[in-house]
C-alpha positions in Angstrom: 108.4 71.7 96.0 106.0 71.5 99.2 106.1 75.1 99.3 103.6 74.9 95.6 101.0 72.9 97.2 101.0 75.8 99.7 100.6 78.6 97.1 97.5 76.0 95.5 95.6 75.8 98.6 95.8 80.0 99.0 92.8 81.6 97.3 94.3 84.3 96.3 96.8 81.8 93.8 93.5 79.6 93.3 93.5 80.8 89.4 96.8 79.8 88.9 97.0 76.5 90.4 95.9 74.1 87.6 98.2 75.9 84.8 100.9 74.9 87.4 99.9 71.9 88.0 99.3 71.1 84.3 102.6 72.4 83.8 104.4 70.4 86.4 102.8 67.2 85.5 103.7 67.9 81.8 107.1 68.1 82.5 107.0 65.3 85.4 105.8 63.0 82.1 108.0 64.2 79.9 110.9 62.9 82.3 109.0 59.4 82.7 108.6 59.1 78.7 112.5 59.9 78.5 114.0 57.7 81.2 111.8 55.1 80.1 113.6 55.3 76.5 116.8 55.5 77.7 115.9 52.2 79.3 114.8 50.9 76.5 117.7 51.8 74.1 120.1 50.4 76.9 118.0 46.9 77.0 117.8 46.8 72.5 
């Protein structure tokens, strides 16, 4: 994981790095929204 703030601070990536960070906080959500249910559905 460090290693792809590296690659967004090189130039030559510079392009790149907001689809992957779009990407990785898409999927970092979509984690949140489901634990968040399946803590939910334990409490109902």
């Amino acid at each position: 994981p460090l290693r792809n703030y590296q690659l967004e601070s090189n130039p030559e990536r510079h392009d790149k790095s907001p689809v992957a960070v779009a990407i990785g906080n898409w999927v970092h959500g979509a984690e949140i929204v489901e634990n968040a249910y399946r803590v939910l559905e334990v409490k109902a």
